[in-house]
mmCIF entry with sequence, helices, sheets and N, C-alpha, C, O atoms, coordinates in Angstrom:
data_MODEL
# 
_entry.id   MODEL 
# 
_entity.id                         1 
_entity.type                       polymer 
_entity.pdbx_number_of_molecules   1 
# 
_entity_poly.entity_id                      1 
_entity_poly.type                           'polypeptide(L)' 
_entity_poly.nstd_linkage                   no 
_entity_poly.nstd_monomer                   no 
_entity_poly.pdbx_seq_one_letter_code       
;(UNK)(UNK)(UNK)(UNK)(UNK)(UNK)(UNK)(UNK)(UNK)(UNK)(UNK)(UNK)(UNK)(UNK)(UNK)(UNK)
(UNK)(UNK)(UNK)(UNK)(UNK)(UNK)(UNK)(UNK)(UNK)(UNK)(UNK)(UNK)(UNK)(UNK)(UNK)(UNK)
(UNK)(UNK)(UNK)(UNK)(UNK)(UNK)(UNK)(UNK)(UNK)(UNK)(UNK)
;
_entity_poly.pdbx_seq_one_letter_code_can   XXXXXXXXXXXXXXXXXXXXXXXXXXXXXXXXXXXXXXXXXXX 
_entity_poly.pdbx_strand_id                 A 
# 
loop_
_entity_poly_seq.entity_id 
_entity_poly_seq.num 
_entity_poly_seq.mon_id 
_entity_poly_seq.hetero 
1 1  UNK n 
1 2  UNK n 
1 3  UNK n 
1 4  UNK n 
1 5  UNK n 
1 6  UNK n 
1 7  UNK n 
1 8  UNK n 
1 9  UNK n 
1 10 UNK n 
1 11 UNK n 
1 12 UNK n 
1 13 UNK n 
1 14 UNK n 
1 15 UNK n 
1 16 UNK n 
1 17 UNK n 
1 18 UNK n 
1 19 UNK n 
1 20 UNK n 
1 21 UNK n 
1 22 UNK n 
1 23 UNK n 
1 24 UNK n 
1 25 UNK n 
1 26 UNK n 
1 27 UNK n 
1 28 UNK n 
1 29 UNK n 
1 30 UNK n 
1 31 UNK n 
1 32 UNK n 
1 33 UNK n 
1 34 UNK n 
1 35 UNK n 
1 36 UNK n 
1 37 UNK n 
1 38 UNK n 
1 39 UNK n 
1 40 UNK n 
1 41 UNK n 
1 42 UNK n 
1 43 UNK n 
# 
_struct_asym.id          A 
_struct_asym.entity_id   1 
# 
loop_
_struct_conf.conf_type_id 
_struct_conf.id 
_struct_conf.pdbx_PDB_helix_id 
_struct_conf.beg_label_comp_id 
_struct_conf.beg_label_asym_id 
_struct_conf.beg_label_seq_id 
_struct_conf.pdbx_beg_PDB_ins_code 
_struct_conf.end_label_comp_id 
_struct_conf.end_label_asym_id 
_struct_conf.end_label_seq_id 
_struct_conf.pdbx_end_PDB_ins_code 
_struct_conf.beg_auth_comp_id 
_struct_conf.beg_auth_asym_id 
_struct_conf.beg_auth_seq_id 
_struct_conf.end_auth_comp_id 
_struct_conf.end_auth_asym_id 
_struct_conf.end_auth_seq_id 
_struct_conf.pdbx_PDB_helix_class 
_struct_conf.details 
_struct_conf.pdbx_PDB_helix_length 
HELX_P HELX_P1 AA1 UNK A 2  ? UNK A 16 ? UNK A 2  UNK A 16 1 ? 15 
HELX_P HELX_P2 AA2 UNK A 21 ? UNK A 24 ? UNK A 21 UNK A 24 1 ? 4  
HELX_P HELX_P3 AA3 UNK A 25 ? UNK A 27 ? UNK A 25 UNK A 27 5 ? 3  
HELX_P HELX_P4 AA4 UNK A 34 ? UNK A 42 ? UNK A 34 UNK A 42 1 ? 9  
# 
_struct_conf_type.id          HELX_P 
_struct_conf_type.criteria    ? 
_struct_conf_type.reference   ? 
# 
loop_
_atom_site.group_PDB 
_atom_site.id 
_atom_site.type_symbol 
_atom_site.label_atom_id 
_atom_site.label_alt_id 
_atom_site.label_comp_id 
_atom_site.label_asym_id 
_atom_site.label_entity_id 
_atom_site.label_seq_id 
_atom_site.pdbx_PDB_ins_code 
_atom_site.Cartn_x 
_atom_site.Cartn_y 
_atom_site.Cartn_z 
_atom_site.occupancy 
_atom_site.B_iso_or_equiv 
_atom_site.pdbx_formal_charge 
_atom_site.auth_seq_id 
_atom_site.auth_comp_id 
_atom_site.auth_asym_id 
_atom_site.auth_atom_id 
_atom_site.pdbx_PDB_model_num 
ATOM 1   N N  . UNK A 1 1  ? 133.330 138.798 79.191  1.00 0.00 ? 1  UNK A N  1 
ATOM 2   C CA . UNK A 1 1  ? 133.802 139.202 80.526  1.00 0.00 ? 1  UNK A CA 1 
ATOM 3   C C  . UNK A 1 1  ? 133.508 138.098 81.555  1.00 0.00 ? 1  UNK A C  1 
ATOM 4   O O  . UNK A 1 1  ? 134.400 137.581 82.228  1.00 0.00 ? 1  UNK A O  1 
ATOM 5   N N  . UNK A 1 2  ? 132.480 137.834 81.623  1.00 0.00 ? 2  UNK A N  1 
ATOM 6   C CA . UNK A 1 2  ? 132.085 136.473 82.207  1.00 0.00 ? 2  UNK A CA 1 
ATOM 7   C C  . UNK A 1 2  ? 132.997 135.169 81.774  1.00 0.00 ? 2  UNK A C  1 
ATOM 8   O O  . UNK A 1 2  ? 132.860 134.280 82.614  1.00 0.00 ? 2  UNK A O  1 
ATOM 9   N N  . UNK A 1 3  ? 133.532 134.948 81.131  1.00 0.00 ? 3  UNK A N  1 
ATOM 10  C CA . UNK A 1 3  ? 134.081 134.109 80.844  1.00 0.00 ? 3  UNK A CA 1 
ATOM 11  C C  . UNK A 1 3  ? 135.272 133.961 81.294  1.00 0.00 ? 3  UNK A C  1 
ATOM 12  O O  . UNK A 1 3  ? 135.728 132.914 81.752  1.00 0.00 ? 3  UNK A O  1 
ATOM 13  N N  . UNK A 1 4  ? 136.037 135.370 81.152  1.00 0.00 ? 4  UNK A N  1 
ATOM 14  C CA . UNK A 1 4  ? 137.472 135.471 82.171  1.00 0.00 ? 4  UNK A CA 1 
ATOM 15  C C  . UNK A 1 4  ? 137.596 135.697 83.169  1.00 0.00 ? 4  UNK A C  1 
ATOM 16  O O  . UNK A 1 4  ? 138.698 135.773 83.712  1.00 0.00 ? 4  UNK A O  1 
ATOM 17  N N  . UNK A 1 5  ? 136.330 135.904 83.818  1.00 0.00 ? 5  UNK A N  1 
ATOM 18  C CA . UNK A 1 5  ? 136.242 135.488 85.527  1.00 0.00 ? 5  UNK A CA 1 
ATOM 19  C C  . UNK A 1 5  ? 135.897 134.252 85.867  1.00 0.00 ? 5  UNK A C  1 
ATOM 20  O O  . UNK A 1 5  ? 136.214 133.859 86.990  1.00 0.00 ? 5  UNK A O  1 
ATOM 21  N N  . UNK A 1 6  ? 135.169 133.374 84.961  1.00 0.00 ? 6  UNK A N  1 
ATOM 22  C CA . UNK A 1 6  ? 135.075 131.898 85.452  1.00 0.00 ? 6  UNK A CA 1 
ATOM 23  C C  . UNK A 1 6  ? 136.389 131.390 85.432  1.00 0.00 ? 6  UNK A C  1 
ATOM 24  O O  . UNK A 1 6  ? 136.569 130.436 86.189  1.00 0.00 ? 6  UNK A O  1 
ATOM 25  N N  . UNK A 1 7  ? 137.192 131.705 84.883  1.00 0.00 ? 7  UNK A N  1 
ATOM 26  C CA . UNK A 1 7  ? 138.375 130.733 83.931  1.00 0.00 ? 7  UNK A CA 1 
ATOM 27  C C  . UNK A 1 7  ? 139.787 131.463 85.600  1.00 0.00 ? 7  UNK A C  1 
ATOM 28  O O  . UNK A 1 7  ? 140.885 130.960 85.837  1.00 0.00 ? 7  UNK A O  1 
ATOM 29  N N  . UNK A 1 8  ? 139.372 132.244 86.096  1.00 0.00 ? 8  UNK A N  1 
ATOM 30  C CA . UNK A 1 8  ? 140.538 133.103 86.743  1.00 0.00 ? 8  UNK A CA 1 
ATOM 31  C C  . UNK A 1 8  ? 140.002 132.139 88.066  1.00 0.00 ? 8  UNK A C  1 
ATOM 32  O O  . UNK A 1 8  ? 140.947 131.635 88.674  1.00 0.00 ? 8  UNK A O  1 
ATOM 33  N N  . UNK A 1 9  ? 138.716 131.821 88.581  1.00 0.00 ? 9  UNK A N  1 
ATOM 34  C CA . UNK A 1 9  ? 138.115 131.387 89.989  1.00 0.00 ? 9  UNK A CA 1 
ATOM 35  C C  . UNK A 1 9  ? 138.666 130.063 89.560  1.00 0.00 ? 9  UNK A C  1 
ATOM 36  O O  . UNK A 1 9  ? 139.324 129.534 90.455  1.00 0.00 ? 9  UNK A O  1 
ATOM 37  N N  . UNK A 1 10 ? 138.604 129.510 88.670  1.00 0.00 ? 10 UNK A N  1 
ATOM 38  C CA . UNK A 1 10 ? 139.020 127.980 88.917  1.00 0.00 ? 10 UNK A CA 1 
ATOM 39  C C  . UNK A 1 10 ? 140.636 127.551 88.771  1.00 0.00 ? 10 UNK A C  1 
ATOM 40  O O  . UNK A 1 10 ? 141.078 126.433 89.035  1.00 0.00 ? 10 UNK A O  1 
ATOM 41  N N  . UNK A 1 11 ? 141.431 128.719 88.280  1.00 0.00 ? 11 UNK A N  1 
ATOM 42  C CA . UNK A 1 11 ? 142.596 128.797 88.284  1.00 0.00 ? 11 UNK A CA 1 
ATOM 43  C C  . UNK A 1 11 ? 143.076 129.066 89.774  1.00 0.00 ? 11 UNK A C  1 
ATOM 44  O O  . UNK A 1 11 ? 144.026 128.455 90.263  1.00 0.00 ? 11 UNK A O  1 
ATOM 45  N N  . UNK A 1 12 ? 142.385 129.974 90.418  1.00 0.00 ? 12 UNK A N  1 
ATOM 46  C CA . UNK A 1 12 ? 142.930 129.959 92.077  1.00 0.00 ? 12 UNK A CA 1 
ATOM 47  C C  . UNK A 1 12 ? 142.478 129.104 93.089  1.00 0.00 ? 12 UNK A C  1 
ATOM 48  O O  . UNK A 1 12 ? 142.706 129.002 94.295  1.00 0.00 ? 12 UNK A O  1 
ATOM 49  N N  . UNK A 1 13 ? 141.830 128.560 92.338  1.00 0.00 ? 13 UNK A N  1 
ATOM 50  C CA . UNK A 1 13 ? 140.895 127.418 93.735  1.00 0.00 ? 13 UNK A CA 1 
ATOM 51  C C  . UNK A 1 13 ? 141.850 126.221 93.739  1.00 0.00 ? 13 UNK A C  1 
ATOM 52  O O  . UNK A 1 13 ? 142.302 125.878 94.832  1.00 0.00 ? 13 UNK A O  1 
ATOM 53  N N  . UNK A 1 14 ? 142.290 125.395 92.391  1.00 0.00 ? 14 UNK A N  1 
ATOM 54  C CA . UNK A 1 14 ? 143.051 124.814 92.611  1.00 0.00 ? 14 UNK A CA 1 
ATOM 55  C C  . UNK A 1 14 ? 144.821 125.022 93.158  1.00 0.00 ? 14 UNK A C  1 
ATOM 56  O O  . UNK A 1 14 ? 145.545 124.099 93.531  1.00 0.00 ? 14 UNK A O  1 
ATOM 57  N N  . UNK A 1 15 ? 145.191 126.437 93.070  1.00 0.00 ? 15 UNK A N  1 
ATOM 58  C CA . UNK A 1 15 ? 146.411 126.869 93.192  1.00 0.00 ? 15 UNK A CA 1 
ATOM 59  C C  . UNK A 1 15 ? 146.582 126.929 94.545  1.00 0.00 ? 15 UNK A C  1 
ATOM 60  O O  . UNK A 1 15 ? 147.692 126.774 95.054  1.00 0.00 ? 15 UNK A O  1 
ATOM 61  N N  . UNK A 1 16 ? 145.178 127.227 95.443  1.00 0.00 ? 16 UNK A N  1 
ATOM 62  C CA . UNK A 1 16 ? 145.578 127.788 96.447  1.00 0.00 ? 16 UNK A CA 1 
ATOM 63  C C  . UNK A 1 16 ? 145.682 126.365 97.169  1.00 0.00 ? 16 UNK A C  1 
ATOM 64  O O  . UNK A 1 16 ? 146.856 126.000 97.239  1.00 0.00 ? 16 UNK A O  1 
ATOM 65  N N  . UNK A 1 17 ? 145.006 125.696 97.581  1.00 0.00 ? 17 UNK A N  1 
ATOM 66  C CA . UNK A 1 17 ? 144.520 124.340 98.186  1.00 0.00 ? 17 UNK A CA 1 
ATOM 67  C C  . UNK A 1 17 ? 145.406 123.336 97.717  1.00 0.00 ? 17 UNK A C  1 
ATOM 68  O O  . UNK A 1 17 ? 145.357 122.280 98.348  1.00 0.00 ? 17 UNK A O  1 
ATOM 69  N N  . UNK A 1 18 ? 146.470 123.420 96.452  1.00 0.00 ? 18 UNK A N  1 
ATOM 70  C CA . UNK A 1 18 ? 147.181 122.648 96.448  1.00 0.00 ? 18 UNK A CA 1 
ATOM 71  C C  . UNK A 1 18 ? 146.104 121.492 95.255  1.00 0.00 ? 18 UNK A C  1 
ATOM 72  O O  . UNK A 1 18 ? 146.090 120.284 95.490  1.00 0.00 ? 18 UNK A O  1 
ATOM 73  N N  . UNK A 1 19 ? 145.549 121.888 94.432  1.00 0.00 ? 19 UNK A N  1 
ATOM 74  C CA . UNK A 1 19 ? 144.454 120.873 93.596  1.00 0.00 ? 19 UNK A CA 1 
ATOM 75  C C  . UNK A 1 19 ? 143.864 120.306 94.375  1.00 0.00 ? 19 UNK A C  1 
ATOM 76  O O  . UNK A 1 19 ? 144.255 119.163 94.613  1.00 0.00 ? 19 UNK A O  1 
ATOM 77  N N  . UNK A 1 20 ? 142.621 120.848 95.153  1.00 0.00 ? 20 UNK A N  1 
ATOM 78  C CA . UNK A 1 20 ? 142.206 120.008 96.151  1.00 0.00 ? 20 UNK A CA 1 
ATOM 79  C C  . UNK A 1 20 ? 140.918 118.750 95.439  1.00 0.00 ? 20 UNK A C  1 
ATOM 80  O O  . UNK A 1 20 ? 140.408 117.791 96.018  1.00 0.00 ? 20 UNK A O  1 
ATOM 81  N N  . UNK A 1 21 ? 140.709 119.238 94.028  1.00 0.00 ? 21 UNK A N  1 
ATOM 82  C CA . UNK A 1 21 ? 140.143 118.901 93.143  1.00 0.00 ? 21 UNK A CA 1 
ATOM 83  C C  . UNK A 1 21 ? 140.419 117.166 92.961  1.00 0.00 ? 21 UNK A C  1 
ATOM 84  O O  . UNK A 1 21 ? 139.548 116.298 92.896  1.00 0.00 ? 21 UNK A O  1 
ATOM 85  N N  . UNK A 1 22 ? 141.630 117.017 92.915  1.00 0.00 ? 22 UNK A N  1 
ATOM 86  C CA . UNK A 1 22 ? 142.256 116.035 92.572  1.00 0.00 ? 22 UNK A CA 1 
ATOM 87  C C  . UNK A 1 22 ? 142.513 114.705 94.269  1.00 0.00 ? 22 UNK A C  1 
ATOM 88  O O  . UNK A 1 22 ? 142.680 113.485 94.296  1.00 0.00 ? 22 UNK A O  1 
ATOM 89  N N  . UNK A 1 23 ? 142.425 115.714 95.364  1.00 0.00 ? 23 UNK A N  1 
ATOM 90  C CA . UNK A 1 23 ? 142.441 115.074 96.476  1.00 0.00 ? 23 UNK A CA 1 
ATOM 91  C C  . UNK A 1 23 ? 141.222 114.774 97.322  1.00 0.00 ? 23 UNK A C  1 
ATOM 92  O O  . UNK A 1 23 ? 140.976 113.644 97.744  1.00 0.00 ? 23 UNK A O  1 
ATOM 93  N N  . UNK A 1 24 ? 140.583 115.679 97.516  1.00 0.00 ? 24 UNK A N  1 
ATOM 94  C CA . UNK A 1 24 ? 138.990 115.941 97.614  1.00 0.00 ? 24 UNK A CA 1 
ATOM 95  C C  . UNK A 1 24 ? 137.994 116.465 97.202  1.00 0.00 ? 24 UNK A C  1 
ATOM 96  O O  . UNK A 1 24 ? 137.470 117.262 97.979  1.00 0.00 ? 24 UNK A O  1 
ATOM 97  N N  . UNK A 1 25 ? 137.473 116.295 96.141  1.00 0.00 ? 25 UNK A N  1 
ATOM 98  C CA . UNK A 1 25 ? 136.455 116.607 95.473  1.00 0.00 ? 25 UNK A CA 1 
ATOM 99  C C  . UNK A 1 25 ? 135.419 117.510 96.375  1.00 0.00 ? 25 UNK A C  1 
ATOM 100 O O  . UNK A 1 25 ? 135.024 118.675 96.416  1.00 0.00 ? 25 UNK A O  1 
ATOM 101 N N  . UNK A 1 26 ? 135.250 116.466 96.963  1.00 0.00 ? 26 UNK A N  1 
ATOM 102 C CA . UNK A 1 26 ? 133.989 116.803 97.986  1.00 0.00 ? 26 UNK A CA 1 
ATOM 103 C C  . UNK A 1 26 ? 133.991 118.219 99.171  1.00 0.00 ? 26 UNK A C  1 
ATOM 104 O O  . UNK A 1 26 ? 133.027 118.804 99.666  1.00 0.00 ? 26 UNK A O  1 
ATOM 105 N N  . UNK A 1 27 ? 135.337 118.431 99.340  1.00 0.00 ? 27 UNK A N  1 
ATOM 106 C CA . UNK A 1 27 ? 135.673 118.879 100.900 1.00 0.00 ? 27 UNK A CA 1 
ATOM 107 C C  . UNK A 1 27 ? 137.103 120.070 99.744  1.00 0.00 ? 27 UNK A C  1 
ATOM 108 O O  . UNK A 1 27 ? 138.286 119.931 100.052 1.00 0.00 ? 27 UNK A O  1 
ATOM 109 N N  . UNK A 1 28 ? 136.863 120.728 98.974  1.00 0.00 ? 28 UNK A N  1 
ATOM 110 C CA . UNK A 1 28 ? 137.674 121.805 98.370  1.00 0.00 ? 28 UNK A CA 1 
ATOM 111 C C  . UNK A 1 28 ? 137.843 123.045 99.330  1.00 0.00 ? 28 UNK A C  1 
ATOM 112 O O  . UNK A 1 28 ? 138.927 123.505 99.688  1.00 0.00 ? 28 UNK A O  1 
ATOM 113 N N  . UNK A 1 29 ? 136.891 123.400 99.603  1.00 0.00 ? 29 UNK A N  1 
ATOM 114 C CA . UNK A 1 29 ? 137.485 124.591 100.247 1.00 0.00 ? 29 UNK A CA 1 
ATOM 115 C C  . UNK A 1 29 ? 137.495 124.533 101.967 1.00 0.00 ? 29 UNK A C  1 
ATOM 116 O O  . UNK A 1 29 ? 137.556 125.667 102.443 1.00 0.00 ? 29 UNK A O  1 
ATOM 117 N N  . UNK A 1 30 ? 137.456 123.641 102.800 1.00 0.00 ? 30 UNK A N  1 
ATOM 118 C CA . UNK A 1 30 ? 138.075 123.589 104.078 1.00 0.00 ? 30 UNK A CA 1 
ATOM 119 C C  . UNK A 1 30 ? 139.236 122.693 104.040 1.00 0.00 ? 30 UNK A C  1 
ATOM 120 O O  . UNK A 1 30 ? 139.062 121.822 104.892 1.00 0.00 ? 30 UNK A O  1 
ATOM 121 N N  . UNK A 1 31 ? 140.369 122.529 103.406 1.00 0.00 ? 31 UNK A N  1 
ATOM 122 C CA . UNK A 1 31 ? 141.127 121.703 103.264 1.00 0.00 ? 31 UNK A CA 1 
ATOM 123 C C  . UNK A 1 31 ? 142.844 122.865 103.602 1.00 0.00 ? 31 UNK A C  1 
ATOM 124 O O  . UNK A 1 31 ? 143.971 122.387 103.732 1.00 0.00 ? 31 UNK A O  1 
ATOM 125 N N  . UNK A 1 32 ? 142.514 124.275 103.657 1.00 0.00 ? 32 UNK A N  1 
ATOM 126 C CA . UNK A 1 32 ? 143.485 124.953 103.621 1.00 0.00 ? 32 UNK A CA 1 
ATOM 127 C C  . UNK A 1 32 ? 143.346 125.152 105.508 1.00 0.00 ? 32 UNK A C  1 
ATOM 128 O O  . UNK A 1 32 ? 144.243 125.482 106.282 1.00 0.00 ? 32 UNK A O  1 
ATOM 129 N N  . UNK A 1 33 ? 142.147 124.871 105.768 1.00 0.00 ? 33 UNK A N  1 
ATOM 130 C CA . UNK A 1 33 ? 142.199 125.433 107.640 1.00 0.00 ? 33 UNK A CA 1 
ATOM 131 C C  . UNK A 1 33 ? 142.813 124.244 108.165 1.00 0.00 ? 33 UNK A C  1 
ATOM 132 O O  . UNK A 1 33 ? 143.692 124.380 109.016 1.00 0.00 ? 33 UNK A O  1 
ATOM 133 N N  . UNK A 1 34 ? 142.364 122.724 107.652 1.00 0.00 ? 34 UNK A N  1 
ATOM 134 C CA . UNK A 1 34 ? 142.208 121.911 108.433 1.00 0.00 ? 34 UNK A CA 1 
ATOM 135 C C  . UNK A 1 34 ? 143.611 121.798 108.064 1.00 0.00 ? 34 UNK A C  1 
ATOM 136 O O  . UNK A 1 34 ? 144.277 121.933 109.091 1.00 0.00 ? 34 UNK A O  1 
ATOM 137 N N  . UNK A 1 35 ? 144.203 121.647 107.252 1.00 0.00 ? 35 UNK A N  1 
ATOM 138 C CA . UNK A 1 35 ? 146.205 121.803 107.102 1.00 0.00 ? 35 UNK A CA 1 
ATOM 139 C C  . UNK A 1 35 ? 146.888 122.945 107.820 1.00 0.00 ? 35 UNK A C  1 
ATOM 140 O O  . UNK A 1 35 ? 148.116 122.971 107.727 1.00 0.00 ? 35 UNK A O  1 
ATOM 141 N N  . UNK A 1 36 ? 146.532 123.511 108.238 1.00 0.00 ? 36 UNK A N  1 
ATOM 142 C CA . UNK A 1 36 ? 147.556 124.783 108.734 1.00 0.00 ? 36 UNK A CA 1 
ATOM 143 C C  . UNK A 1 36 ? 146.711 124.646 110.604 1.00 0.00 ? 36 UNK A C  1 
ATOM 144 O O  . UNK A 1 36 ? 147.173 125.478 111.385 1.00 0.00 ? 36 UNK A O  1 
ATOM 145 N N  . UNK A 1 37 ? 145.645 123.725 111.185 1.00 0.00 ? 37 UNK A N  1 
ATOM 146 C CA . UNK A 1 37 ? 145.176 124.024 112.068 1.00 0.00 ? 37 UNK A CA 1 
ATOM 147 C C  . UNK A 1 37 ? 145.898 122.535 112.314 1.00 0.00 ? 37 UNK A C  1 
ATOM 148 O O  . UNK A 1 37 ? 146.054 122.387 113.526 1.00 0.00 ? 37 UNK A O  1 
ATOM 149 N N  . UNK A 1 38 ? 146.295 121.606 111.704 1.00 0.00 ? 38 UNK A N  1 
ATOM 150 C CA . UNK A 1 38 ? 146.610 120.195 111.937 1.00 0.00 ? 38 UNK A CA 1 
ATOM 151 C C  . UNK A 1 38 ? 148.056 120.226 111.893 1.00 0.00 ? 38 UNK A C  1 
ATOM 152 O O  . UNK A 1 38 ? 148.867 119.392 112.297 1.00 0.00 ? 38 UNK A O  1 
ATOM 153 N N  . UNK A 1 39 ? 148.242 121.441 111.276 1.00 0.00 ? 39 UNK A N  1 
ATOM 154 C CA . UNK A 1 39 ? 150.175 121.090 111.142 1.00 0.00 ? 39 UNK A CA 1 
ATOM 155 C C  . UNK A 1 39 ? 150.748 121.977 113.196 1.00 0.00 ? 39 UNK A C  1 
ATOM 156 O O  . UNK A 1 39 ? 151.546 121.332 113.876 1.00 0.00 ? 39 UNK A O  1 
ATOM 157 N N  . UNK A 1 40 ? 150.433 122.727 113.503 1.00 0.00 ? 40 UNK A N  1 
ATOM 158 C CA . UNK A 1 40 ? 150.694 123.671 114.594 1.00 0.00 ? 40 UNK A CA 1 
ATOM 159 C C  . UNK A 1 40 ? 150.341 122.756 115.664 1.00 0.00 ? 40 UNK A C  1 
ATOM 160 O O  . UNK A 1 40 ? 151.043 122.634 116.669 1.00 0.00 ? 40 UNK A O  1 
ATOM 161 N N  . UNK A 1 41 ? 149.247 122.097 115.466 1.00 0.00 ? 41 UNK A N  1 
ATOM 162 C CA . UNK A 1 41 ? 148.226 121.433 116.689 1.00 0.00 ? 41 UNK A CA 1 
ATOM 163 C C  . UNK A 1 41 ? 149.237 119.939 117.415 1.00 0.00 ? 41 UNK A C  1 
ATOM 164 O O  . UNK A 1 41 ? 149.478 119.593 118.572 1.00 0.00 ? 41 UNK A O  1 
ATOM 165 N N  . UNK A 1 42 ? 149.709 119.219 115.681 1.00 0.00 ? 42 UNK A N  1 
ATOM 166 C CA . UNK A 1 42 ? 150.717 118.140 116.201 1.00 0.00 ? 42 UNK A CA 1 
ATOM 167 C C  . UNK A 1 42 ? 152.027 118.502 116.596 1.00 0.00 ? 42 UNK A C  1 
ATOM 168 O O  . UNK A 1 42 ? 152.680 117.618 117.150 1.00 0.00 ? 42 UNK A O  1 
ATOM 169 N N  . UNK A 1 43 ? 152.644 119.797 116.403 1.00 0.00 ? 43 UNK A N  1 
ATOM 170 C CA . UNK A 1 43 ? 153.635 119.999 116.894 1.00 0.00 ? 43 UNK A CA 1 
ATOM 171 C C  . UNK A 1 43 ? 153.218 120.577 118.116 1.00 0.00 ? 43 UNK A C  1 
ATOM 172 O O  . UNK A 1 43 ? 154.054 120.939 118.944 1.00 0.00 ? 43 UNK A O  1 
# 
């Protein structure tokens, strides 16, 4: 059971953020505010 909840959290972390894995390692999960607070702000 543990096992198909690890395997489901790392399947949405990258889905949601766009693989933030692959873009920022470091900075994964504030990468969805600072895009949707940076896209509104320059327009």
């Amino acid at each position: 059971m543990e096992g198909n909840q690890i395997g489901e959290n790392f399947t949405a972390i990258p889905n949601e953020p766009s693989v933030p894995n692959n873009n920022e390692p470091e900075s994964p999960p504030p990468p969805y505010d600072q895009v949707t607070q940076q896209r509104p702000n320059r327009q």
